[in-house]
C-alpha positions as CSV (number, residue, x, y, z in Angstrom):
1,X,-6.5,5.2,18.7
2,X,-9.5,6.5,16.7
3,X,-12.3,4.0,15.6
4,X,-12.1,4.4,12.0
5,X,-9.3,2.2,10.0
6,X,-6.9,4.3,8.0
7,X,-6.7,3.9,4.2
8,X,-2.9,2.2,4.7
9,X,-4.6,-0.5,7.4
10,X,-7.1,-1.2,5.3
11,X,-4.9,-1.8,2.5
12,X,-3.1,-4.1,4.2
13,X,-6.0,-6.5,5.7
14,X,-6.9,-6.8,1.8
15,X,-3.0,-7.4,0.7
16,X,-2.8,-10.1,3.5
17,X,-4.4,-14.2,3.0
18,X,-6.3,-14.9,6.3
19,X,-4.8,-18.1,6.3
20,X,-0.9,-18.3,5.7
21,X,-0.6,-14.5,6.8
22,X,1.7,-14.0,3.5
23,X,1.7,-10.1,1.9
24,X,0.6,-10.1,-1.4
25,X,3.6,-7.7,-3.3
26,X,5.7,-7.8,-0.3
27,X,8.9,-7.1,-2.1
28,X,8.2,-3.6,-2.9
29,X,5.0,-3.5,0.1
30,X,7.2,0.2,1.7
31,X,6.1,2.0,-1.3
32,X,2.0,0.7,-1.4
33,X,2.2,1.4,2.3
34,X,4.1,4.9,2.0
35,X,1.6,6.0,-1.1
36,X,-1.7,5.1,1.3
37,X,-0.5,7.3,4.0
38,X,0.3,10.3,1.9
39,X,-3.0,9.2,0.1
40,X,-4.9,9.5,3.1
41,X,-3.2,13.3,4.4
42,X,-4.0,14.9,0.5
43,X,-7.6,13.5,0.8
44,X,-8.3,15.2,4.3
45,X,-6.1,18.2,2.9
46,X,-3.3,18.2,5.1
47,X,-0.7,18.0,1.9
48,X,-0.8,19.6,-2.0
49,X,1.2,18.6,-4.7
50,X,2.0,21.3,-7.9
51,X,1.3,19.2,-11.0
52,X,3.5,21.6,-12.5
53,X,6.2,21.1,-10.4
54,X,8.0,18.0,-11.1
55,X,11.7,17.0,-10.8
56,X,13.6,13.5,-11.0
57,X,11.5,12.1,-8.0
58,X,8.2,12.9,-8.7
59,X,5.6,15.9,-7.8
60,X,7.0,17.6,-5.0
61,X,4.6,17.7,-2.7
62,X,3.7,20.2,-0.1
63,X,2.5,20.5,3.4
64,X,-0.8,22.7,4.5
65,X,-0.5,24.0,7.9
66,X,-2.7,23.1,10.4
67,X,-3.2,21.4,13.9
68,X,-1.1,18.4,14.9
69,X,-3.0,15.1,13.4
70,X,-4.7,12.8,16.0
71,X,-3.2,9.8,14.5
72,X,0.2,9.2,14.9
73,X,1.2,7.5,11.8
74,X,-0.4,10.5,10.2
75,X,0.9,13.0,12.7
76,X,4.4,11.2,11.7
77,X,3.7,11.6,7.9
78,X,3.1,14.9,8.0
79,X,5.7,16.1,10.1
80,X,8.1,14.4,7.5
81,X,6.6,16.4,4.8
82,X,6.5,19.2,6.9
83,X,10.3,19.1,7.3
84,X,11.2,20.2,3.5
85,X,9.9,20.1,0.4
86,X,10.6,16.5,-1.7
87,X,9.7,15.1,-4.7
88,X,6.6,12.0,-3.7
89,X,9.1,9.0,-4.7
90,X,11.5,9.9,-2.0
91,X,8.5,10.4,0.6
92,X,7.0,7.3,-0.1
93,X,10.4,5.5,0.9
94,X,10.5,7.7,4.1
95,X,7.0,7.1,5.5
96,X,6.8,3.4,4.2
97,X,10.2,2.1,5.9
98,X,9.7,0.4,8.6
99,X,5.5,0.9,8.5
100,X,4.7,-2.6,7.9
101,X,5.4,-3.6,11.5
102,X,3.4,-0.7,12.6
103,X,0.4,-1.2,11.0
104,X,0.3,-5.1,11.7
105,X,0.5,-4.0,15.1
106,X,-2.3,-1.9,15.0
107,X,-4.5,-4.4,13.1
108,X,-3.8,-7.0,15.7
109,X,-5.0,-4.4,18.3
110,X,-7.8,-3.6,16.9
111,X,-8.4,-7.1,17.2
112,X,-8.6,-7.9,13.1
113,X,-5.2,-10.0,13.2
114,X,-3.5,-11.8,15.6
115,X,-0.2,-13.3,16.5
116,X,0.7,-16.5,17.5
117,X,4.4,-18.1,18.5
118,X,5.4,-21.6,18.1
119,X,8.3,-23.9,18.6
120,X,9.2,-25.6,16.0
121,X,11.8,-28.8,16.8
122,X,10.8,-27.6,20.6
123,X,13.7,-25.3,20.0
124,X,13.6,-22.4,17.3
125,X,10.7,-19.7,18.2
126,X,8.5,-18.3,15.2
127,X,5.6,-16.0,15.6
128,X,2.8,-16.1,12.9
129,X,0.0,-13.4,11.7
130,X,-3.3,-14.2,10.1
131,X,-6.8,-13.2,10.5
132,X,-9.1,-12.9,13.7
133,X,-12.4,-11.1,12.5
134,X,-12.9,-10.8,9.0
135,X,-15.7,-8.7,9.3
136,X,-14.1,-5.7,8.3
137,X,-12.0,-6.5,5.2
138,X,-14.9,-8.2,4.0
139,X,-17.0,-5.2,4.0
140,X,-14.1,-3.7,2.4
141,X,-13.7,-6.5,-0.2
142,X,-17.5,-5.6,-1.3
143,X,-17.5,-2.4,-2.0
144,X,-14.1,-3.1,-4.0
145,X,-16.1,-5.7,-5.7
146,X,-18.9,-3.4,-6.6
147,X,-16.8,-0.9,-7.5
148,X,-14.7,-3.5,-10.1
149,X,-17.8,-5.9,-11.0
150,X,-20.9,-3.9,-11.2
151,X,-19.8,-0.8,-12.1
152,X,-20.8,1.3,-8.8
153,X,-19.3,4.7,-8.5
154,X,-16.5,4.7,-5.4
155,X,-16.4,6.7,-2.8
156,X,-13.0,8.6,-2.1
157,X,-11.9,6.0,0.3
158,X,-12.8,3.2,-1.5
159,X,-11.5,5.1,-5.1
160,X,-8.0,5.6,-3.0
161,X,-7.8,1.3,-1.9
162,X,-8.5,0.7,-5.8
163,X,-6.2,2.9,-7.2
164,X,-3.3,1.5,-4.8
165,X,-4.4,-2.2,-5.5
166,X,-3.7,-1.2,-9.3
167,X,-0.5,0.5,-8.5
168,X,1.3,-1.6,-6.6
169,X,0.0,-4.7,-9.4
170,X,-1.2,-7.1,-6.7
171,X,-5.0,-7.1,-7.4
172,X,-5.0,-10.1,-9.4
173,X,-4.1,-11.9,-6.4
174,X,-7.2,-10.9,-5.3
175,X,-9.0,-13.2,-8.1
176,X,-10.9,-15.4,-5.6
177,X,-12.9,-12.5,-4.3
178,X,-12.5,-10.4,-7.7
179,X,-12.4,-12.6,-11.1
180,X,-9.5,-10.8,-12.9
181,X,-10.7,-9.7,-16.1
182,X,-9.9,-6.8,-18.8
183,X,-13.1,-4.8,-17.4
184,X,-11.5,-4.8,-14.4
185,X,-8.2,-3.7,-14.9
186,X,-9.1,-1.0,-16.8
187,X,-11.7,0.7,-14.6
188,X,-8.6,-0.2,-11.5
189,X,-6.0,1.9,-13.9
190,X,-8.6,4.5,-14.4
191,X,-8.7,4.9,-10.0
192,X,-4.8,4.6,-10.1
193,X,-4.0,7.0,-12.8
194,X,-6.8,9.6,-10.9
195,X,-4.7,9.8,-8.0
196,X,-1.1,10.9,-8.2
197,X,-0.2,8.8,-5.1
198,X,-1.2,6.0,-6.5
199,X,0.7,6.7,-10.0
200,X,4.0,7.5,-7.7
201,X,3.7,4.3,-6.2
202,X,3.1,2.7,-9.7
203,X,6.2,4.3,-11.0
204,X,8.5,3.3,-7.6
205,X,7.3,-0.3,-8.0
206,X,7.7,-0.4,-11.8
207,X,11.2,0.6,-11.4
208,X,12.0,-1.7,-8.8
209,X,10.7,-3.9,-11.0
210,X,12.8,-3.4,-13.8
211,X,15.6,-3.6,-11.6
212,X,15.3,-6.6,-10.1
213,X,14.4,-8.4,-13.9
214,X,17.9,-6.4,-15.4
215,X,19.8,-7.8,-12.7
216,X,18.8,-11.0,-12.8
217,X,19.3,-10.8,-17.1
218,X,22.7,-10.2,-15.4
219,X,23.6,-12.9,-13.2
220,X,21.9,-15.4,-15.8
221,X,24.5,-14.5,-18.0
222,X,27.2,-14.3,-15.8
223,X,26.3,-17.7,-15.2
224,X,25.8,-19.3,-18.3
225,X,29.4,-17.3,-19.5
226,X,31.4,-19.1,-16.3
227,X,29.2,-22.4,-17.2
């Protein structure tokens, strides 16, 4: 495994609380996950999207050919794109499903995470995540925080983590690190709207979103007209 996290395991060490191991926005987390990795291949120019071609699900977005990608979760991405050409919403449901598992497991190699299992009653098994060295995401949380607070220009790595914080609307959870403010947002959704990754993934969880808030409208009234 190369040294050097990827954009989509850095992502997560900032989505995750050291403590309880919980996922900030992990109802729609197969999207934020999906955008990083496609993220990551456009910014070392492995895919291309056609802003001027656009159908129901989003930019379709194009591979380059090249050599097989060291990483395999890359490798893995691109070979997906590879296979046809698809609009970036229904990529980003591809490469995310099932990713979550993957990159935990590769955090907890690299020795940022760890796992522990417990009994609890003596009898029912439960396995736990949460944070071993912190070094990392807090380097990572600083140069977010410069980025957000003082006003320092990003670079394109740092610019992509933004822009998917904004997108996937779980960066005020990171208020303890990053007071949540109007300055902030706006200088987020200005990263976000920058990259169209991060806008797909903005889009996906907005409409899951929407979803969710329509069919709960739905059941409430259901409710209230059987009550």
């Amino acid at each position: 495994m190369q040294n050097e996290t990827l954009i989509v395991e850095d992502l997560m060490l900032l989505l995750m609380d050291d403590e309880s191991g919980a996922i900030a926005g992990a109802g729609t987390l197969y999207y934020t996950l999906g955008g990083a990795v496609l993220v990551e291949l456009a910014l070392d120019g492995h895919v291309t999207v056609d802003e001027n071609d656009k159908g129901l699900n989003g930019l379709k977005v194009h591979a380059v050919s090249g050599n097989p990608l060291s990483d395999p979760v890359l490798q893995m991405a691109q070979e997906k794109v590879t296979d046809r050409v698809r609009g970036v919403q229904t990529l980003l449901i591809e490469i995310g499903t099932g990713l979550r598992e993957t990159v935990l497991d590769r955090l907890v190699e690299r020795g940022m995470l760890r796992r522990e299992s417990k009994k609890t009653l003596g009898v029912f098994r439960s396995t736990s995540t949460t944070a071993a060295d912190t070094g990392h995401k807090e380097t990572l949380m600083e140069k977010v925080r410069a980025v957000l607070v003082y006003g320092e220009e990003p670079d394109a790595r740092t610019a992509a983590v933004i822009g998917l914080l904004s997108a996937s609307g779980t960066l005020p959870s990171l208020h303890r690190s990053i007071p949540w403010s109007g300055k902030v947002y706006k200088r987020a959704k200005e990263l976000e709207q920058a990259s169209w990754g991060a806008e797909a993934v903005n889009t996906a969880v907005m409409r899951t979103v929407a979803a969710v808030s329509v069919g709960t409208a739905v059941a409430v009234t259901v409710t209230n007209q059987v009550s």
